[in-house]
TORZA-934155 format. One record per residue (C-alpha): residue in three letters; x, y, z. Coordinates in Angstrom, 2 decimals, decimal comma, m for minus. Example, Ala and Ser with C-alpha at 12.3 -4.5 7.8 and 13.67 -1.06 7.14 Angstrom:
<atoms>
atom res->ala east->12,30 north->m4,50 up->7,80
atom res->ser east->13,67 north->m1,06 up->7,14
</atoms>
This chain:
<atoms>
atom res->unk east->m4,76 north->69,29 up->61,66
atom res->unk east->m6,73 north->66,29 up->63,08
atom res->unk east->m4,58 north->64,81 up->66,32
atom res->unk east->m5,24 north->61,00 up->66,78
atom res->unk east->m4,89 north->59,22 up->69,60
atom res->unk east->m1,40 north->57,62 up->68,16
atom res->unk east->m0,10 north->60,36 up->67,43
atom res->unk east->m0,22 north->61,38 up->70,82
atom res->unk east->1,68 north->57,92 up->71,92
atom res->unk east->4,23 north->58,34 up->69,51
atom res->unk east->4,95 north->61,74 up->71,17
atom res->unk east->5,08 north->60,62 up->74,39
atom res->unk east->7,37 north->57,91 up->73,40
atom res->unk east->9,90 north->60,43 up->71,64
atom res->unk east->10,04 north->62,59 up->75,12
atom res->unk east->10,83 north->59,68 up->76,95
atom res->unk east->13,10 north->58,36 up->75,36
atom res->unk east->14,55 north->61,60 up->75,17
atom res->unk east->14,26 north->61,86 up->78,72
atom res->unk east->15,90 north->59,18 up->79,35
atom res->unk east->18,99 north->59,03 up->76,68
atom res->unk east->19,88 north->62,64 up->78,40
atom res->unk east->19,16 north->61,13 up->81,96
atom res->unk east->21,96 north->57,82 up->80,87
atom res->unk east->24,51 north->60,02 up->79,42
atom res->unk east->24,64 north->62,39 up->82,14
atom res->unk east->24,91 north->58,99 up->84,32
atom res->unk east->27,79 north->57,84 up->82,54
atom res->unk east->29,70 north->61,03 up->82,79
atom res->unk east->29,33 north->61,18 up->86,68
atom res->unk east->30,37 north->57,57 up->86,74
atom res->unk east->33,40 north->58,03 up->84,36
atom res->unk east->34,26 north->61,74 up->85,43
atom res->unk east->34,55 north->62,31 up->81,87
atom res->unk east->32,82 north->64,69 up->79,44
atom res->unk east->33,60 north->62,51 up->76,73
atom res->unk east->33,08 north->59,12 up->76,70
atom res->unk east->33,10 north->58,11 up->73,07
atom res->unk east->34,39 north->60,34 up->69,98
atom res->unk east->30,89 north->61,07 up->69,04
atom res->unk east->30,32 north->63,17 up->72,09
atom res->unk east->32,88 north->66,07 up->70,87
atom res->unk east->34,81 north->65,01 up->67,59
atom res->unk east->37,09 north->67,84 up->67,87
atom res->unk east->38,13 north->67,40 up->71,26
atom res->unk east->38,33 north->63,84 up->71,14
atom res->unk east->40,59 north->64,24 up->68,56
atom res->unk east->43,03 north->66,66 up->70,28
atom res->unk east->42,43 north->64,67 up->73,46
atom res->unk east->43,93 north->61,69 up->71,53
atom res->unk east->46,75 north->64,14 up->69,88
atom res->unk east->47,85 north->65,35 up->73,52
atom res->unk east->47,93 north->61,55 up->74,94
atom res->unk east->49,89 north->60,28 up->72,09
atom res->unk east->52,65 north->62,73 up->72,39
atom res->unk east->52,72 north->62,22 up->76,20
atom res->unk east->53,22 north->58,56 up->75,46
atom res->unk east->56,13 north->59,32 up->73,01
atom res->unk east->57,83 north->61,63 up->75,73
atom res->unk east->57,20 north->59,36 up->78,21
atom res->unk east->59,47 north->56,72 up->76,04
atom res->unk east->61,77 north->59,67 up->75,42
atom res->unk east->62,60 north->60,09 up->78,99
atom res->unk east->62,89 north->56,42 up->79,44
atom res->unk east->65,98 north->56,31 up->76,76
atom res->unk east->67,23 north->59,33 up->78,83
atom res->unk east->67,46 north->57,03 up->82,04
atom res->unk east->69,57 north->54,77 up->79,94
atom res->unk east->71,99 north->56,89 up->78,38
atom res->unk east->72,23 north->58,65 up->81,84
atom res->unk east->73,54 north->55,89 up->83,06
atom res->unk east->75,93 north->54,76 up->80,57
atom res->unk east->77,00 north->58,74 up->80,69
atom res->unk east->77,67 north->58,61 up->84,54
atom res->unk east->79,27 north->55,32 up->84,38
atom res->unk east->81,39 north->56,88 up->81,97
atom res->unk east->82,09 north->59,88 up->83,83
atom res->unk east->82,89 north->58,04 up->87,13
atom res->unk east->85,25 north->55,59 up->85,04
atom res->unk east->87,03 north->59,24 up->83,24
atom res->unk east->87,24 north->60,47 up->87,21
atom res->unk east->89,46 north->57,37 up->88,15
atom res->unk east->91,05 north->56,84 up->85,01
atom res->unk east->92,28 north->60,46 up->85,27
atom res->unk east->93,06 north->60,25 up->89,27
atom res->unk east->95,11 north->56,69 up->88,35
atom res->unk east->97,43 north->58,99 up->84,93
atom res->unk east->98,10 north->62,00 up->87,85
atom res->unk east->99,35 north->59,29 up->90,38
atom res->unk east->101,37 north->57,83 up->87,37
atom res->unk east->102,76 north->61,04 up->86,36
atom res->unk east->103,65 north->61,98 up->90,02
atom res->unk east->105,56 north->58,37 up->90,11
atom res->unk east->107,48 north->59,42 up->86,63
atom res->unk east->109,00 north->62,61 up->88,43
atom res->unk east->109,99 north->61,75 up->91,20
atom res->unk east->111,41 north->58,69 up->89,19
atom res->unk east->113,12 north->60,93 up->86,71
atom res->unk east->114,77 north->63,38 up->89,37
atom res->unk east->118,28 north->61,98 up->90,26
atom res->unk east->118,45 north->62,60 up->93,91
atom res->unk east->115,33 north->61,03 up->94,45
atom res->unk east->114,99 north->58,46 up->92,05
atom res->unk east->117,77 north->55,66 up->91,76
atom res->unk east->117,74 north->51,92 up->90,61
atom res->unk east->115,43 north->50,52 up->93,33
atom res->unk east->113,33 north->53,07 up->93,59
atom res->unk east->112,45 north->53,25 up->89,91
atom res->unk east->111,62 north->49,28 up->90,58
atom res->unk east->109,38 north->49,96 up->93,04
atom res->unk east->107,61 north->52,37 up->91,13
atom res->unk east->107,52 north->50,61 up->88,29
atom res->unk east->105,64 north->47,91 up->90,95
atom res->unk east->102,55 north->50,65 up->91,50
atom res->unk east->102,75 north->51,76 up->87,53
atom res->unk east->102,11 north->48,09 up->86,68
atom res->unk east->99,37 north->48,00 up->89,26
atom res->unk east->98,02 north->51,50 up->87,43
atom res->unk east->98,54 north->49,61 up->83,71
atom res->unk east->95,63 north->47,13 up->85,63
atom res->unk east->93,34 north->48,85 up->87,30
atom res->unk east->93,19 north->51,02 up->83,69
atom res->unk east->92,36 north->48,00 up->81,87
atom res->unk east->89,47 north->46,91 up->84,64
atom res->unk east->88,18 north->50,54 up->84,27
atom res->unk east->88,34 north->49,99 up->80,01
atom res->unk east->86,03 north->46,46 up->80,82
atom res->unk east->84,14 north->48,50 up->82,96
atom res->unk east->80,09 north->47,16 up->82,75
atom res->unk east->76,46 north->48,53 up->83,87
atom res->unk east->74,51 north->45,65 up->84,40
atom res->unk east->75,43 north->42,91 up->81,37
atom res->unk east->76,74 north->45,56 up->79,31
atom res->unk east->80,26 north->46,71 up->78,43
atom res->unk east->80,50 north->51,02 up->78,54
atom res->unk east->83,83 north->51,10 up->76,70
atom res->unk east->83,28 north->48,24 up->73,67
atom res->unk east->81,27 north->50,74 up->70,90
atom res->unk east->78,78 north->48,21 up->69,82
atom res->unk east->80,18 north->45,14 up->71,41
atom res->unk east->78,69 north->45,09 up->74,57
atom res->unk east->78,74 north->41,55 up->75,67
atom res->unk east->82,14 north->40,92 up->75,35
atom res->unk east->85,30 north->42,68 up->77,40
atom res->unk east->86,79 north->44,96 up->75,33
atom res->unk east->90,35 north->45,20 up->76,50
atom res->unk east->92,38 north->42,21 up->77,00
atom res->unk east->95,33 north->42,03 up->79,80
atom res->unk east->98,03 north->43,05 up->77,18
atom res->unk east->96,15 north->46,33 up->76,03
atom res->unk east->94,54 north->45,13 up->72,88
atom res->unk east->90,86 north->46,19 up->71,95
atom res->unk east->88,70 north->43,97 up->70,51
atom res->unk east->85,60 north->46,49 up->70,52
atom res->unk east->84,56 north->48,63 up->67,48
atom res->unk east->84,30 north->52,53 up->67,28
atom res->unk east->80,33 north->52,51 up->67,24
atom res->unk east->78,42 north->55,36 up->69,26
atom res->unk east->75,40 north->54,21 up->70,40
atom res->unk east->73,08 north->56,86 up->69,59
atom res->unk east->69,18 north->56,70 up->71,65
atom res->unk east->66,49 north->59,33 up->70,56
atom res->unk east->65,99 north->62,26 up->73,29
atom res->unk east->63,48 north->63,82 up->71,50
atom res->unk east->61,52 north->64,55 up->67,91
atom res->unk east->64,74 north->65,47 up->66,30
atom res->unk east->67,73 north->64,92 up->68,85
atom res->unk east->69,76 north->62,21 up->69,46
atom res->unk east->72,79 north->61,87 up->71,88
atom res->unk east->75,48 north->59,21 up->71,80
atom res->unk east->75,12 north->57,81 up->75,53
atom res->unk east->78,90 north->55,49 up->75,37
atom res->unk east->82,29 north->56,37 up->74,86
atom res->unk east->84,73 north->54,04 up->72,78
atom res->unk east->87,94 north->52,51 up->74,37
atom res->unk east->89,91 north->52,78 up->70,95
atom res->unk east->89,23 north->56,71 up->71,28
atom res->unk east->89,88 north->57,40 up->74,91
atom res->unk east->92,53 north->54,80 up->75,82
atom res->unk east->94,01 north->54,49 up->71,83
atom res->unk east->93,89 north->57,61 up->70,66
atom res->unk east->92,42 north->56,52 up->67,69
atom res->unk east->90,14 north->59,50 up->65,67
atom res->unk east->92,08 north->61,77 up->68,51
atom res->unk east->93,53 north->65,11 up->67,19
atom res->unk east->96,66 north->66,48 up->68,94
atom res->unk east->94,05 north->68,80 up->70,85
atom res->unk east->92,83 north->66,10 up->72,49
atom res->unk east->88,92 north->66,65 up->69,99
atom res->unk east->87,20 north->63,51 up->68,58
atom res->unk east->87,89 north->64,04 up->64,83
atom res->unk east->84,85 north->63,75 up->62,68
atom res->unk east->83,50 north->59,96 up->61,82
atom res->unk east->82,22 north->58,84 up->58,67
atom res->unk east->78,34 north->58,73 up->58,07
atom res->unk east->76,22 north->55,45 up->58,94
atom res->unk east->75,30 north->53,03 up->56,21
atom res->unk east->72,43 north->53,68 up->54,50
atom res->unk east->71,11 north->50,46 up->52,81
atom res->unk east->72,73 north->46,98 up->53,01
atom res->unk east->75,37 north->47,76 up->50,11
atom res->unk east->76,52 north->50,33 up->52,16
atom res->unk east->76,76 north->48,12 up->55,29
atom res->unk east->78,51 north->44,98 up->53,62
atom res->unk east->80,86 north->47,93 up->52,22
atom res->unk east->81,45 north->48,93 up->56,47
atom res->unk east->81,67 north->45,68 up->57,70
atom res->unk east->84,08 north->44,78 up->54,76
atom res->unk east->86,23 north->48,06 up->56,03
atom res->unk east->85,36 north->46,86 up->59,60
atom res->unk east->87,27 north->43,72 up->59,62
atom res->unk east->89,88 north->44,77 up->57,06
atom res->unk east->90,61 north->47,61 up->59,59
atom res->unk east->90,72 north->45,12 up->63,03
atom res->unk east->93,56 north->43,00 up->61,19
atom res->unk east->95,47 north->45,78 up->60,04
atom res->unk east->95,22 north->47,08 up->63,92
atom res->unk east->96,01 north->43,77 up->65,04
atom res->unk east->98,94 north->43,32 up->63,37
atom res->unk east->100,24 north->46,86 up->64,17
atom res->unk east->99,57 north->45,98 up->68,00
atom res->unk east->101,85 north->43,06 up->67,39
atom res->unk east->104,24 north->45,07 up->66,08
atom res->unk east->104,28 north->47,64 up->69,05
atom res->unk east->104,20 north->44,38 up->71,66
atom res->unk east->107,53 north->43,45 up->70,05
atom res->unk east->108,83 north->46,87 up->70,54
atom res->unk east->108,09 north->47,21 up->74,07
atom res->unk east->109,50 north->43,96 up->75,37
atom res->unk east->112,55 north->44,32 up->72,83
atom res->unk east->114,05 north->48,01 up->73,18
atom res->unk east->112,02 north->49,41 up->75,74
atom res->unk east->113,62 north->52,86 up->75,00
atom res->unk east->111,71 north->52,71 up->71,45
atom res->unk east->108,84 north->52,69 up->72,99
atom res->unk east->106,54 north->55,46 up->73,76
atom res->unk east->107,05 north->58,77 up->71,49
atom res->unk east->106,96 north->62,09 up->72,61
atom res->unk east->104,18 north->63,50 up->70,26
atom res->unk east->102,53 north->60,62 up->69,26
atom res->unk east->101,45 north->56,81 up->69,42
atom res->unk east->100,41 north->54,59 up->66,35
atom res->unk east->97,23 north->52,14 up->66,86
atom res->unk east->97,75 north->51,01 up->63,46
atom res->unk east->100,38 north->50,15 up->60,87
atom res->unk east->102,42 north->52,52 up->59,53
atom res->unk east->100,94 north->53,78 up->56,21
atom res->unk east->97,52 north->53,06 up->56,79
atom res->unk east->94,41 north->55,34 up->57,47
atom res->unk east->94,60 north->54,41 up->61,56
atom res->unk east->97,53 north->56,51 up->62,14
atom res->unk east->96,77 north->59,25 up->64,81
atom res->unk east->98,26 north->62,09 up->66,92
atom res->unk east->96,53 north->60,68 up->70,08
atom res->unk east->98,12 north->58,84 up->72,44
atom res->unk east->97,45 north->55,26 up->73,47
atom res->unk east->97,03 north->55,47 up->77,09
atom res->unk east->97,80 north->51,96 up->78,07
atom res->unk east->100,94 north->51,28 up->76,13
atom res->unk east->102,40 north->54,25 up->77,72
atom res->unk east->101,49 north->52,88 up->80,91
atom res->unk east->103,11 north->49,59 up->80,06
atom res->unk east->106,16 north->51,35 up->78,26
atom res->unk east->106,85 north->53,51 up->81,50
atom res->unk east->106,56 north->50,39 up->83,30
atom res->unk east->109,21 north->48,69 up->81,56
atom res->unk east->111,46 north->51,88 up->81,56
atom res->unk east->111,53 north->52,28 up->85,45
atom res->unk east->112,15 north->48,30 up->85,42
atom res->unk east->115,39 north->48,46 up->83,70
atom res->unk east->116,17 north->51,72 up->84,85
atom res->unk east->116,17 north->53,55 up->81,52
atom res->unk east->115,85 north->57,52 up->82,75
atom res->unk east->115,51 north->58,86 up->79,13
atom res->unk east->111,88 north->56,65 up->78,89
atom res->unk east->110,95 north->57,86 up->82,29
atom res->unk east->111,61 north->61,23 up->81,25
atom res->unk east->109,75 north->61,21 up->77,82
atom res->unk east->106,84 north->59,37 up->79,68
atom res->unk east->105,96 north->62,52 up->81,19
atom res->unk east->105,51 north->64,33 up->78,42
atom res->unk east->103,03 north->61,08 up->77,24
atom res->unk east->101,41 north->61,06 up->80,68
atom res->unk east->100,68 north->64,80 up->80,31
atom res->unk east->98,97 north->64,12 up->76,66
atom res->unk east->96,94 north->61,17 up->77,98
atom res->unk east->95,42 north->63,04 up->80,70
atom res->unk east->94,19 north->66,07 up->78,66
atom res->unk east->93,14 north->63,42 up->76,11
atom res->unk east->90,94 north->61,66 up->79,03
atom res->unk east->90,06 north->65,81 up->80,94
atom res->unk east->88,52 north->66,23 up->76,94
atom res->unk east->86,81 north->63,32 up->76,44
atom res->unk east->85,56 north->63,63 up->80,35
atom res->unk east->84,41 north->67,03 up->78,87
atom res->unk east->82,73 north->65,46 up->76,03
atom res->unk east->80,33 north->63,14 up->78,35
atom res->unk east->79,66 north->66,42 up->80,34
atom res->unk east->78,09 north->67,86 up->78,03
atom res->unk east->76,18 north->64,93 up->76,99
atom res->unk east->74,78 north->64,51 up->80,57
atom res->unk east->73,35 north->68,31 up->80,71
atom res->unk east->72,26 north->68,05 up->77,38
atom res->unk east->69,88 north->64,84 up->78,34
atom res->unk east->69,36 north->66,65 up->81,52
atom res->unk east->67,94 north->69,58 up->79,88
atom res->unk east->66,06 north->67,39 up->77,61
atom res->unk east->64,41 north->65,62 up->80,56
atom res->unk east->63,46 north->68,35 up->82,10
atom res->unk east->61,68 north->69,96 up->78,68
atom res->unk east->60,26 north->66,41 up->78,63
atom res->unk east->58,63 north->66,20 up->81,99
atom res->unk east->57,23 north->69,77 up->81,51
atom res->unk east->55,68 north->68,81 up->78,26
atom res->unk east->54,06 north->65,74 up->79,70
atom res->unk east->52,60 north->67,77 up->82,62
atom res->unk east->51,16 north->70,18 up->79,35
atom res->unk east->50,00 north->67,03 up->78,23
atom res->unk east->47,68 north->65,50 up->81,12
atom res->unk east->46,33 north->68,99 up->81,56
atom res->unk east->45,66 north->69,52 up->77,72
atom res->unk east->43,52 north->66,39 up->78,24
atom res->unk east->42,05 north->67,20 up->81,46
atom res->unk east->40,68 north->70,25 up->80,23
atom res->unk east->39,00 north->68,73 up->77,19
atom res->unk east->37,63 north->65,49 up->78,76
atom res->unk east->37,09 north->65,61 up->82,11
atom res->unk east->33,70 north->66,38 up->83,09
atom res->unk east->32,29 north->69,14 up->85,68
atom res->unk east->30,30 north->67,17 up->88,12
atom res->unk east->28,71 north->70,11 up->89,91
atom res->unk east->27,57 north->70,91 up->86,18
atom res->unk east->26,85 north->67,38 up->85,72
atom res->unk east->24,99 north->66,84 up->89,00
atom res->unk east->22,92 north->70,02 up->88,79
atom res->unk east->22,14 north->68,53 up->85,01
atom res->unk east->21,26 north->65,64 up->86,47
atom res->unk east->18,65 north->67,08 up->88,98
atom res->unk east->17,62 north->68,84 up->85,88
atom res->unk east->17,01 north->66,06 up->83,53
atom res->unk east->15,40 north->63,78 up->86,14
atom res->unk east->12,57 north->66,89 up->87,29
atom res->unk east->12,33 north->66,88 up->83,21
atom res->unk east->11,29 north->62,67 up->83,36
atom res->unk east->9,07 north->63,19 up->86,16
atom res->unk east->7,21 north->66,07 up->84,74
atom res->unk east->7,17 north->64,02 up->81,31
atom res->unk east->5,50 north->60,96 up->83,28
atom res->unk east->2,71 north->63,05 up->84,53
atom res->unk east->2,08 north->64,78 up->81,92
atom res->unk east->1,92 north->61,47 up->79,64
atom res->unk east->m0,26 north->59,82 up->82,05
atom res->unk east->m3,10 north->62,28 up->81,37
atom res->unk east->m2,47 north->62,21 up->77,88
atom res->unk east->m2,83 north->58,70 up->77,29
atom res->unk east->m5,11 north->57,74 up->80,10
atom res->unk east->m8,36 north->57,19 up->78,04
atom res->unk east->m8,68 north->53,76 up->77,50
atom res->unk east->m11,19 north->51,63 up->74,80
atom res->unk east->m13,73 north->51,03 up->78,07
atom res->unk east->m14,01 north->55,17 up->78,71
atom res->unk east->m15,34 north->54,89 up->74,77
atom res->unk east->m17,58 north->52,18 up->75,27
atom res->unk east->m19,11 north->54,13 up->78,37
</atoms>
């Protein structure tokens, strides 16, 4: 095969350019520190890569909904601790109250004094906040949900926030189940809720229910009112208190925590001993039902505990899955480097003798 003198250039084009592609890319990985720059450079990896930095992202926002129901959980918890320190003190009150020789007429008033300062510092703890945010409303956070007489004007939403793929924890606690008893069997366990709507039929349907179910409670709560500044001895049962009217759905076997605050209040006022006495027995059923629900949010806050900790491990995996696949070797790299520039310099000599001839060494 003849070999012209072009053909010859167009070789020693192709090596150098060769040359020098290799010579750039190896460049760009010591100035990047990565083996792969581009998805074209390792299709496979850079598609794991991308796989194992996606899923770090997603845990990353996993642990950042942990951080917020971690704090609504140890807000909670606190509130439970003080909640359940205020019922004991109560319940100490109510026997000494309820013993003859030490509790007589003015005595019982001046308990009643510290019970009524109790009945308050239970509703601040029930409009408890973290940051703009109400812990004890359900899904009405922005406004208090407890007003100074005892009523709730919150709903019985749990707001549920994603942990991880498949989990999801409830990070609040609602006031009409820990101070009203409501969805509270007499063992002190959350009874079972209905499921979440499911299209906007379904929601109309709930929000129908919603506010059908806030009047009926309303006017039950009236009711009750009545009976506690009427006959104070009516008030407060020994097994059980009603958040709703008789007959409907919103009857429950828990007990509402601030009404038998206020009705042991009034009983110690005008020295009624038979109220005092049953209040204990109240007292005693409102501080298991806060010691379960207190329970409840501990095991909330080692679940999400747990989870964060599986979370952070899994975005260490992560950044090393990565590491491994992308990052480059720069003693490789730099030894390549040496490599691929001896390669250009031996190219350039070699391709300066082969196209050296010139047309004046032909016309000689």
């Amino acid at each position: 095969m003849r070999v012209t003198d072009k053909m010859g250039y167009n070789q020693v084009t192709t090596n150098l350019q060769k040359n020098r592609l290799e010579m750039s890319e190896l460049q760009n990985q010591a100035a990047s520190q990565k083996r792969i720059n581009k998805p074209s450079d390792d299709p496979i990896a850079a598609a794991r890569v991308l796989g194992a930095r996606s899923e770090e992202k997603m845990n990353k926002q996993f642990l950042k909904n942990i951080d917020l129901a971690k704090g609504f959980l140890e807000s909670s918890d606190q509130s439970l601790s003080e909640l359940a320190e205020n019922l004991m003190r109560a319940k100490e009150l109510t026997i000494q109250a309820a013993n003859d020789p030490g509790g007589g007429p003015e005595t019982r008033r001046i308990s009643a004094l510290e019970v009524e300062q109790i009945y308050n510092q239970a509703v601040q703890i029930g409009n408890r906040k973290l940051g703009e945010r109400y812990i004890f409303g359900g899904y009405r956070t922005t406004s208090a949900p407890f007003t100074p007489q005892g009523n709730y004007s919150g709903d019985d939403g749990d707001m549920k926030v994603q942990i991880t793929k498949d989990g999801f924890v409830a990070m609040n606690v609602t006031g009409d189940k820990l101070f009203m008893g409501q969805s509270i069997g007499s063992d002190g366990n959350t009874r079972v809720r209905a499921e979440s709507p499911k299209n906007s039929e379904e929601l109309q349907e709930y929000k129908d229910k919603e506010n059908e179910r806030l009047e009926q409670k309303k006017q039950g709560e009236e009711e009750n009112q009545v009976q506690v500044r009427g006959l104070a001895s009516e008030v407060g049962s020994r097994t059980s208190t009603r958040v709703g009217p008789k007959g409907t759905d919103y009857e429950t076997t828990g007990i509402n925590i601030l009404e038998t605050l206020k009705s042991l209040e009034v009983g110690l006022k005008v020295n009624d001993k038979a109220v005092v006495q049953e209040a204990i027995d109240n007292l005693d059923q409102a501080i298991t039902q806060v010691i379960h629900t207190r329970a409840q949010v501990g095991s909330r806050l080692m679940a999400v505990n747990k989870a964060a900790e599986t979370l952070q491990k899994q975005v260490v995996e992560d950044k090393i899955t990565a590491s491994n696949l992308e990052d480059a070797d720069l003693f490789q790299v730099v030894s390549d480097m040496q490599k691929s520039e001896s390669t250009l310099k031996a190219t350039l000599e070699t391709s300066g003798k082969v196209i050296q001839p010139s047309l004046m060494d032909f016309i000689k």
